[in-house]
N, CA, C and O of each residue as an XYZ file, in Angstrom:
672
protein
N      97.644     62.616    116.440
C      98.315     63.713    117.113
C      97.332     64.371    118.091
O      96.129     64.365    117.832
N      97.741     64.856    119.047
C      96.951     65.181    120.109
C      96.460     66.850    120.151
O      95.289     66.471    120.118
N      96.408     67.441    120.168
C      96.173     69.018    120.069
C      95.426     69.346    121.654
O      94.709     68.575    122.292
N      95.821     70.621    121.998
C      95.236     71.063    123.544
C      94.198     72.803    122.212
O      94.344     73.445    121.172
N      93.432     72.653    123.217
C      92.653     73.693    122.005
C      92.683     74.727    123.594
O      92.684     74.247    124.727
N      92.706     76.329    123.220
C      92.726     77.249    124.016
C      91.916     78.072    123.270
O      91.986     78.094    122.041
N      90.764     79.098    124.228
C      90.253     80.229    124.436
C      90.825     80.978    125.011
O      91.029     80.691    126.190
N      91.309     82.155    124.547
C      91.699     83.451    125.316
C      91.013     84.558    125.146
O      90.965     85.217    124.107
N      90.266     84.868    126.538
C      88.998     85.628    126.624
C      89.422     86.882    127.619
O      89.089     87.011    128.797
N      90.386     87.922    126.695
C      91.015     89.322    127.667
C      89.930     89.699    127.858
O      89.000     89.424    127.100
N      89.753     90.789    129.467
C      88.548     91.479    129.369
C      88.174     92.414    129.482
O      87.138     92.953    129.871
N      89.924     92.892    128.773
C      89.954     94.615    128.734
C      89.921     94.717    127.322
O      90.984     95.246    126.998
N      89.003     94.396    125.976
C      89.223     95.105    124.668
C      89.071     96.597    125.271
O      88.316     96.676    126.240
N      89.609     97.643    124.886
C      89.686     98.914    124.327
C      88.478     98.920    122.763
O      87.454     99.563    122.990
N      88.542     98.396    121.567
C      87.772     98.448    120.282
C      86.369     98.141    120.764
O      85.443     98.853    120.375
N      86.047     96.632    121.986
C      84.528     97.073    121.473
C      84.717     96.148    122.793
O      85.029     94.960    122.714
N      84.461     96.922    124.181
C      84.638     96.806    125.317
C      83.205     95.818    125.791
O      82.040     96.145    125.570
N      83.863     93.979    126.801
C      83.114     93.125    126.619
C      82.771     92.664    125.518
O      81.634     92.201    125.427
N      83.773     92.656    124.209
C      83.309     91.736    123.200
C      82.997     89.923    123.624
O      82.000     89.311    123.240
N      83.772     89.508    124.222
C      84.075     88.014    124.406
C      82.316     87.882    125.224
O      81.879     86.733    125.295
N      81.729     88.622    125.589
C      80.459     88.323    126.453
C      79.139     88.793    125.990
O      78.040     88.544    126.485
N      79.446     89.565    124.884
C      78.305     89.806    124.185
C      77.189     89.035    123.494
O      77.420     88.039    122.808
N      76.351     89.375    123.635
C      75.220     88.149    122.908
C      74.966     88.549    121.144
O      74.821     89.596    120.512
N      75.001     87.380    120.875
C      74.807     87.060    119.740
C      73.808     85.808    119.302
O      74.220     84.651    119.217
N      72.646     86.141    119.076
C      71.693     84.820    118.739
C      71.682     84.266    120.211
O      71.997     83.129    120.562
N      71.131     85.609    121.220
C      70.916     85.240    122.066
C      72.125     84.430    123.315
O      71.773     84.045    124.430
N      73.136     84.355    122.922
C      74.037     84.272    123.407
C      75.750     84.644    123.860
O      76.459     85.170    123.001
N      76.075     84.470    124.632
C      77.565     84.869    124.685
C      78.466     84.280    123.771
O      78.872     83.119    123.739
N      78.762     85.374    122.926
C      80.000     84.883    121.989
C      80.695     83.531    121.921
O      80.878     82.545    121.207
N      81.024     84.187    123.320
C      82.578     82.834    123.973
C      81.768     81.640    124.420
O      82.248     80.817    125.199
N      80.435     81.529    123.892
C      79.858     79.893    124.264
C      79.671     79.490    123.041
O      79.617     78.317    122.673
N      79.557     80.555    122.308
C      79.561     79.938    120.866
C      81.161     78.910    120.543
O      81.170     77.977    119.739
N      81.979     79.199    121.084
C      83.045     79.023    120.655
C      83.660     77.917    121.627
O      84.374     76.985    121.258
N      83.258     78.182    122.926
C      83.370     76.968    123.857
C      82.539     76.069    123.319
O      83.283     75.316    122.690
N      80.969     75.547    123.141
C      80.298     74.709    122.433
C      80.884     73.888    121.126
O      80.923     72.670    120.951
N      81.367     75.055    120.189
C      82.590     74.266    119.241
C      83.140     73.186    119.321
O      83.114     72.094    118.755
N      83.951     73.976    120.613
C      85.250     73.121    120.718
C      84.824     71.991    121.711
O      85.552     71.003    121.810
N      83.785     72.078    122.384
C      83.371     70.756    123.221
C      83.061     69.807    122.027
O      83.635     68.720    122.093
N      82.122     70.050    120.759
C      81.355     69.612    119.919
C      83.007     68.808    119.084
O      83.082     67.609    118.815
N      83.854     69.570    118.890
C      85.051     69.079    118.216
C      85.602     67.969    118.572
O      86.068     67.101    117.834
N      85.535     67.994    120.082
C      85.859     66.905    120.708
C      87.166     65.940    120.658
O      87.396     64.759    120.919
N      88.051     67.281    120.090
C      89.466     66.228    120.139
C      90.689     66.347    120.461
O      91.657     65.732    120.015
N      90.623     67.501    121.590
C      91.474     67.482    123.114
C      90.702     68.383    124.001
O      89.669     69.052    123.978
N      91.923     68.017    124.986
C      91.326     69.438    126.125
C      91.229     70.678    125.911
O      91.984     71.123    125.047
N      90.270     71.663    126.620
C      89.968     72.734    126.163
C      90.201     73.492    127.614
O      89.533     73.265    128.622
N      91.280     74.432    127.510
C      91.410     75.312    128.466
C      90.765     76.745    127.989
O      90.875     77.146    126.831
N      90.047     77.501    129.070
C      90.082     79.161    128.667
C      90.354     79.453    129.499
O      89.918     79.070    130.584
N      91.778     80.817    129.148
C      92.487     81.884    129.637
C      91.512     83.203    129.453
O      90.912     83.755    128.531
N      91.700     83.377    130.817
C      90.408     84.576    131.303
C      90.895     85.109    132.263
O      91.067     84.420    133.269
N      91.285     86.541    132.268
C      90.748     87.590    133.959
C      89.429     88.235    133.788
O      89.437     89.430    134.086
N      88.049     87.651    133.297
C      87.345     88.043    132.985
C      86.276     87.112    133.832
O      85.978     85.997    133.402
N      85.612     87.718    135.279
C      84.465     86.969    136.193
C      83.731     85.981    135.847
O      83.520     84.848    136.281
N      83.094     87.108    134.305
C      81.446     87.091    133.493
C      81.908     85.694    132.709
O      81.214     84.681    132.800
N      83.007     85.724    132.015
C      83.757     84.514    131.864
C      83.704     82.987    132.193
O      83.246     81.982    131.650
N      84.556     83.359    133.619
C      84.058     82.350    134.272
C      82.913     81.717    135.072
O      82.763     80.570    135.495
N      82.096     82.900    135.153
C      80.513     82.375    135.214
C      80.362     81.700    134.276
O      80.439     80.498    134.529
N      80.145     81.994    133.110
C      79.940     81.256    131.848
C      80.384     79.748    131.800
O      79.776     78.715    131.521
N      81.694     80.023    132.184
C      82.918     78.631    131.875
C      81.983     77.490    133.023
O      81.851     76.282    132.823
N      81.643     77.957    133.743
C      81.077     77.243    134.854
C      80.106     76.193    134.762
O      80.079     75.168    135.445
N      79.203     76.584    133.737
C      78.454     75.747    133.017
C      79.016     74.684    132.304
O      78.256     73.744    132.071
N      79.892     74.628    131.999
C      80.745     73.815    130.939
C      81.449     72.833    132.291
O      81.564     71.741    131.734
N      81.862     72.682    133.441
C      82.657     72.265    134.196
C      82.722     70.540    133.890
O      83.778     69.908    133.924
N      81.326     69.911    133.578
C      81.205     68.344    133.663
C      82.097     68.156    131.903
O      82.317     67.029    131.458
N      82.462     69.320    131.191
C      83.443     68.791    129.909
C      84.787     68.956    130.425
O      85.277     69.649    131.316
N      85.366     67.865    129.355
C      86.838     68.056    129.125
C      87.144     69.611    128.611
O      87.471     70.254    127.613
N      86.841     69.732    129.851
C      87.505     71.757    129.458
C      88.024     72.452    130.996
O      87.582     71.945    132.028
N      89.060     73.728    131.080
C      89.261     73.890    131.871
C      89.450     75.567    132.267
O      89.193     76.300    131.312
N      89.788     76.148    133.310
C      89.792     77.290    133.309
C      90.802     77.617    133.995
O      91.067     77.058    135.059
N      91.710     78.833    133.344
C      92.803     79.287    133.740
C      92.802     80.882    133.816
O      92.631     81.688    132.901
N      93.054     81.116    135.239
C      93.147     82.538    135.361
C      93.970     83.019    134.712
O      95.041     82.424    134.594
N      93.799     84.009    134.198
C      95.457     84.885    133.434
C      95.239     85.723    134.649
O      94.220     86.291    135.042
N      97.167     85.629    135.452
C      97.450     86.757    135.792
C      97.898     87.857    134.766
O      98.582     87.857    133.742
N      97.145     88.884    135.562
C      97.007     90.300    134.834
C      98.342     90.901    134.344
O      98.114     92.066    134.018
N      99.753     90.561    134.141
C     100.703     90.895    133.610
C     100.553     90.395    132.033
O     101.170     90.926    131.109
N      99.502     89.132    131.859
C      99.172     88.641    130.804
C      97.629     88.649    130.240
O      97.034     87.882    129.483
N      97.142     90.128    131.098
C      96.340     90.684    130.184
C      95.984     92.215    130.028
O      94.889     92.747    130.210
N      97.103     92.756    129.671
C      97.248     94.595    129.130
C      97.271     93.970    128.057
O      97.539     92.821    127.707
N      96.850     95.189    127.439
C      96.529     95.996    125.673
C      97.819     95.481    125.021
O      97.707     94.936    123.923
N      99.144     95.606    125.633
C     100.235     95.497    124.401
C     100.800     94.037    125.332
O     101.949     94.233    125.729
N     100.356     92.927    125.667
C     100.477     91.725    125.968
C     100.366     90.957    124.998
O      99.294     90.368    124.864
N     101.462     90.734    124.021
C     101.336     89.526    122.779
C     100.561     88.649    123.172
O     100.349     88.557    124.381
N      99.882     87.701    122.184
C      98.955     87.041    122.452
C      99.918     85.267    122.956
O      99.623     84.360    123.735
N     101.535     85.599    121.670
C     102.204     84.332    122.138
C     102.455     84.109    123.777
O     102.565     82.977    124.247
N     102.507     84.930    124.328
C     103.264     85.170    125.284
C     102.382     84.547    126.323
O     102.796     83.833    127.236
N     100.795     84.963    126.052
C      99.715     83.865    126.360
C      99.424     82.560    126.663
O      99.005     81.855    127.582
N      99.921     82.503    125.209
C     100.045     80.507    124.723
C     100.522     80.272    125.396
O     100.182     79.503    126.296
N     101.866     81.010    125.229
C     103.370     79.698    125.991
C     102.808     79.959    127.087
O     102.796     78.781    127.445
N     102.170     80.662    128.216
C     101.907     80.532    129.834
C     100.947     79.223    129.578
O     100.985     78.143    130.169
N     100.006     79.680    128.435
C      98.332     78.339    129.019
C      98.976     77.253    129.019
O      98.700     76.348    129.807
N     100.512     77.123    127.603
C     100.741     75.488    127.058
C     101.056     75.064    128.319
O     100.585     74.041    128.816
N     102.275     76.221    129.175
C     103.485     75.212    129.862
C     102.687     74.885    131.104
O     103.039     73.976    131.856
N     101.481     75.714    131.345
C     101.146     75.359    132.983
C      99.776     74.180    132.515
O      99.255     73.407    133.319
N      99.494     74.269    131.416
C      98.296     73.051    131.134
C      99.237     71.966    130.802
O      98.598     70.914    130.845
N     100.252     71.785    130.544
C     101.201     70.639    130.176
C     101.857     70.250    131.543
O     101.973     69.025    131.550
N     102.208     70.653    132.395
C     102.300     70.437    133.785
C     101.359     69.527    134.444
O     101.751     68.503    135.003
N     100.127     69.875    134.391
C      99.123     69.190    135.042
C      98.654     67.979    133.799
O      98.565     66.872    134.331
N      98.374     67.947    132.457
C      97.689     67.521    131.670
C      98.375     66.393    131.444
O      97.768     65.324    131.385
N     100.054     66.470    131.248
C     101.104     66.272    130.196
C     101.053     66.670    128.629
O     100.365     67.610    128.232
N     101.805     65.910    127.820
C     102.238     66.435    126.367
C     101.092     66.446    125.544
O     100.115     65.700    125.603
N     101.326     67.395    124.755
C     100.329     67.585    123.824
C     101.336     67.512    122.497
O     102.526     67.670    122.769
N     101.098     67.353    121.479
C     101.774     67.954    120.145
C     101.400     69.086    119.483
O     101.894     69.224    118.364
N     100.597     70.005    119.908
C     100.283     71.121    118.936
C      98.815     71.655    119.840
O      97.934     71.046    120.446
N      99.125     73.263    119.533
C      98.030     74.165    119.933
C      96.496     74.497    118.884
O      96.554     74.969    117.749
N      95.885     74.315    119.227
C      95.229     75.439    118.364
C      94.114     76.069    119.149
O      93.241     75.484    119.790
N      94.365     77.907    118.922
C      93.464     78.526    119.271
C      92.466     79.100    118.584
O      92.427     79.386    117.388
N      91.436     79.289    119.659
C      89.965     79.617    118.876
C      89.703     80.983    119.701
O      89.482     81.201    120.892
N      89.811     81.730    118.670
C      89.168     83.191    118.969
C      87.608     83.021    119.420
O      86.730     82.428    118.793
N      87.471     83.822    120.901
C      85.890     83.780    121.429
C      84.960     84.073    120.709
O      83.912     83.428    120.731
N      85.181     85.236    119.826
C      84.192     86.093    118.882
C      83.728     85.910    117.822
O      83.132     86.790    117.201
N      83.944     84.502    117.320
C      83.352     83.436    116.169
C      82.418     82.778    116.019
O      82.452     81.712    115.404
N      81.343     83.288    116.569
C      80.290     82.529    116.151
C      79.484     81.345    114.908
O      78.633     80.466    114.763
N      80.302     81.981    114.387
C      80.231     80.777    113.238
C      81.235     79.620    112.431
O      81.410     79.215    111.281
N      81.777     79.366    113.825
C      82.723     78.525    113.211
C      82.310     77.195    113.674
O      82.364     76.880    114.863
N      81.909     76.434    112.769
C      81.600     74.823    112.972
C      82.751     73.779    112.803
O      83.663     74.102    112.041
N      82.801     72.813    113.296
C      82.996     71.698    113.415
C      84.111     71.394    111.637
O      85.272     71.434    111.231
N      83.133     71.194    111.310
C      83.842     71.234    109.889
C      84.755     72.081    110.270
O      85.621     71.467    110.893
N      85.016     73.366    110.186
C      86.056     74.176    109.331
C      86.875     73.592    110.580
O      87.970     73.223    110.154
N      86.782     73.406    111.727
C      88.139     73.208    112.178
C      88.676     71.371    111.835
O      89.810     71.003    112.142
N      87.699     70.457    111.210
C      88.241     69.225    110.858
C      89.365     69.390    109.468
O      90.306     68.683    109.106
N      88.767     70.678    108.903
C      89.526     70.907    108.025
C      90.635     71.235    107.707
O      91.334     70.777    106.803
N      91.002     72.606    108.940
C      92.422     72.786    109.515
C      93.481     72.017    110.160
O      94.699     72.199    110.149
N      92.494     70.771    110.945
C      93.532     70.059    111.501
C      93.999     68.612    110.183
O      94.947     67.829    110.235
N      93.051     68.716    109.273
C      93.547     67.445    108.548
C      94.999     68.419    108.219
O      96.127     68.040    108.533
N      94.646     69.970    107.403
C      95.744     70.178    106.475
C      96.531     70.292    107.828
O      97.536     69.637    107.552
N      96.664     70.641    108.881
C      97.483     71.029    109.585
C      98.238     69.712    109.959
O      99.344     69.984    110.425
N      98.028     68.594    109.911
C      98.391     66.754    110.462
C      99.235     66.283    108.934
O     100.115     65.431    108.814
N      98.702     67.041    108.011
C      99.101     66.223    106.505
C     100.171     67.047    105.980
O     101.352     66.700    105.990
N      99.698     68.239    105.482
C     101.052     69.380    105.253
C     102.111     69.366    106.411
O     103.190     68.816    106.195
N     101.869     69.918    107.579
C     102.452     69.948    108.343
C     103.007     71.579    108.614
O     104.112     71.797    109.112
N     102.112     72.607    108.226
C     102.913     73.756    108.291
C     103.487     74.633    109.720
O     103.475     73.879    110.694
N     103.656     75.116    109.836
C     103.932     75.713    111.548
C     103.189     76.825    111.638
O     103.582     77.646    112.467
N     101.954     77.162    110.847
C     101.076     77.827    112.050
C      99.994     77.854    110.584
O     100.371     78.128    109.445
N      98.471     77.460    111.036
C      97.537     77.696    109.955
C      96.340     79.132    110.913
O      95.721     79.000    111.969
N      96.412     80.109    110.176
C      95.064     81.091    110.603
C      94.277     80.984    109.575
O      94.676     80.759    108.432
N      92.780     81.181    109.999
C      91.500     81.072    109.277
C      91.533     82.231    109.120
O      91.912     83.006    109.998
N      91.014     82.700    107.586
C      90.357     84.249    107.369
C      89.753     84.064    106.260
O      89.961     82.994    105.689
N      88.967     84.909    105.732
C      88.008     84.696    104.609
C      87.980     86.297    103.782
O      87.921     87.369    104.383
N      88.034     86.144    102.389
C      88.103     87.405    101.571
C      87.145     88.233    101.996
O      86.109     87.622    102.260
N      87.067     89.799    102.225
C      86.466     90.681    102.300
C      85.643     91.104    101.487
O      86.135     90.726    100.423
N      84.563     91.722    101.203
C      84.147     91.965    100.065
C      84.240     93.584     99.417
O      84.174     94.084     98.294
N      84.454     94.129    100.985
C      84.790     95.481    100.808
C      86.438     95.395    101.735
O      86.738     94.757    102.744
N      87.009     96.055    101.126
C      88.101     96.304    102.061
C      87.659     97.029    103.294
O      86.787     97.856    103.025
N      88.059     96.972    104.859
C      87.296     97.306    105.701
C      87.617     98.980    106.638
O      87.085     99.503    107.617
N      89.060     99.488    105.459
C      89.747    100.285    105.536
C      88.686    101.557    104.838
O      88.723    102.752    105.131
N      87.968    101.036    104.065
C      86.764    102.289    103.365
C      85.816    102.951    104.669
O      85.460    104.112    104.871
N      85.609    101.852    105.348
C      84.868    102.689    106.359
C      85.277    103.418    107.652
O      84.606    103.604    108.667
N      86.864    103.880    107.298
C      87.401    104.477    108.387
C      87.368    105.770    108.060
O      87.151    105.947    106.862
N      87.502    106.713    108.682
C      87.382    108.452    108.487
C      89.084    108.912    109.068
O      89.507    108.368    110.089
N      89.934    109.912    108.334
C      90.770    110.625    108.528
C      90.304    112.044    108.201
O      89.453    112.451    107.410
N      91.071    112.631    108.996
C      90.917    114.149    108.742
C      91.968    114.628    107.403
O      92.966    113.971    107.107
N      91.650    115.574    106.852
C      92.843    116.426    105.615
C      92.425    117.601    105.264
O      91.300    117.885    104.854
N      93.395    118.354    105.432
C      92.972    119.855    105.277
C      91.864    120.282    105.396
O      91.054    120.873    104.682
N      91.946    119.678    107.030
C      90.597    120.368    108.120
C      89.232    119.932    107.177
O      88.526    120.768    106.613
N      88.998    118.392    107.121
C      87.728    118.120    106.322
C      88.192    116.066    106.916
O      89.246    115.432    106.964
N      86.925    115.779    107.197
C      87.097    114.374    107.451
C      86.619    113.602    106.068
O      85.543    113.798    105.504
N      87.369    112.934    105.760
C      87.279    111.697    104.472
C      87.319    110.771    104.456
O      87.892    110.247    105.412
N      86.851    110.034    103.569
C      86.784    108.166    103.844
C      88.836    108.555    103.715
O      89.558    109.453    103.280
N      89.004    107.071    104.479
C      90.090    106.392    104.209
C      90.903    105.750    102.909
O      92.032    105.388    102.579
N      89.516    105.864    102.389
C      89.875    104.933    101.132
C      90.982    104.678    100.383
O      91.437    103.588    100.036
N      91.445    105.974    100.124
C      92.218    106.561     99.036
C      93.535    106.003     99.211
O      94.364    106.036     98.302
N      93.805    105.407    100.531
C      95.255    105.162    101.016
C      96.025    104.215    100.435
O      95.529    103.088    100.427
N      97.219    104.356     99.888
C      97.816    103.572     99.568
C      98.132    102.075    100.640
O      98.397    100.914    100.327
N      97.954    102.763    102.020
C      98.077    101.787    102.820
C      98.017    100.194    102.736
O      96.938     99.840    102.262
N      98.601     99.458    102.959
C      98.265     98.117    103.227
C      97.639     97.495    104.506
O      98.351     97.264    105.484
N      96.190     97.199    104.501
C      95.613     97.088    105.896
C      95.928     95.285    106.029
O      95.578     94.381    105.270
N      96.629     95.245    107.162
C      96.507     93.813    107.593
C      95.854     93.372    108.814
O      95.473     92.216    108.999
N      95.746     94.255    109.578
C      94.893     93.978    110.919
C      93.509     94.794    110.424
O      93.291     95.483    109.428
N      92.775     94.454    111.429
C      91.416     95.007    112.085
C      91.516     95.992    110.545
O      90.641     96.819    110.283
């Protein structure tokens, strides 16, 4: 089965402004993650970017099976689903590329994701067959303790909340 692998590198975070370009071990995030997926080696690799620093970056990469796609900026504000993304990178990289059978995206800000863990996703993802696999790993603290609310004019951990945290 063929898979098209996508980076989507917005370059307006609001939470932690220029995450996708930040260095980490001396490097930009999003090469950690482009390197990956060159290293994975088992389709094309587009990144969706309105982000320059980006495509400076991407630039280096040009002699791989990888490619670069501007996002027009209607498809990169704050409340821009991320599907809404995909389906632009799939249908206009499937235009030029042709068919693929299946996406998978790689968040820029992963530095530690090797080779393995994604041979691993795509076996279960080729064998099960489910319609969508995300990577996440148990917390050790819930990450909701280190947030602060105010209550009767006094700021407090979060903790206490019955809340159910599923994002961030």
């Amino acid at each position: 089965m063929q898979p098209l692998i996508t980076i989507c590198a917005r370059k307006g975070s609001k939470g932690l402004p220029g995450k996708n370009i930040r260095e980490f071990n001396g490097r930009p995030l999003i090469e950690w993650t482009i390197e990956a997926a060159i290293e994975w080696g088992v389709g094309p690799v587009v990144i969706s970017s309105d982000d320059e620093v980006v495509q400076e970056i991407f630039s280096d990469y040009m002699h791989c099976d990888i490619y670069f796609d501007e996002r027009p900026e209607h498809l990169a504000q704050d409340t821009t689903p991320k599907l809404d993304v995909l389906r632009y990178v799939a249908e206009k990289t499937q235009d030029v590329m042709g068919d693929f059978d299946y996406l998978v995206d790689l968040d820029p800000t992963n530095p530690c994701r090797t080779v393995a863990d994604l041979d691993i996703c795509r076996t279960l993802f080729e064998n099960v067959k489910p319609k969508t696999i995300i990577s996440v790993t148990r917390a050790r603290k819930n990450p909701f303790f280190n947030q602060l609310r105010r209550f009767n004019d006094k700021i407090v951990t979060a903790a206490s909340s019955d809340t159910i945290i599923t994002r961030r």
